[in-house]
Phi, psi and omega in degrees: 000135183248147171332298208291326182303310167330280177332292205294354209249327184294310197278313167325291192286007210261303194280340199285299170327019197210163183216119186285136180291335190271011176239021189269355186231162118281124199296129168301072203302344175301308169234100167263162212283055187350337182272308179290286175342304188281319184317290169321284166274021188264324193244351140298334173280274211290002163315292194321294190332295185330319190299318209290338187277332151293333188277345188268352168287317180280332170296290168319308132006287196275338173264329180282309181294342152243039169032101160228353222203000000 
């Protein structure tokens, strides 16, 4: 006897009993949460910020180690 009639039988009742969570509200696109907004690009600028300030540690680095500097 094999597993999948079993599985498919499992999955059936598994999902009809069950309700998703990230689709029980529709988001208020009128007032969105601002705190999450800023939260969001507060921590992408300073990701960037981060690159960019490695990347110029690694070029001075790299002119220094090949008397480019």
């Amino acid at each position: 006897m094999t597993f999948s009639p079993l599985l498919s039988r499992a999955v059936l009742v598994s999902r009809a009993g069950s309700r998703s969570v990230f689709t029980s509200s529709k988001p208020d696109t009128a007032n969105p949460n601002w705190f999450r907004v800023g939260l969001a690009f507060g921590t992408s600028a300073f990701l960037w910020g981060l690159l960019f300030k490695q990347h110029s540690t690694d070029v001075h680095e790299y002119k220094v180690r090949n008397g480019l500097e």
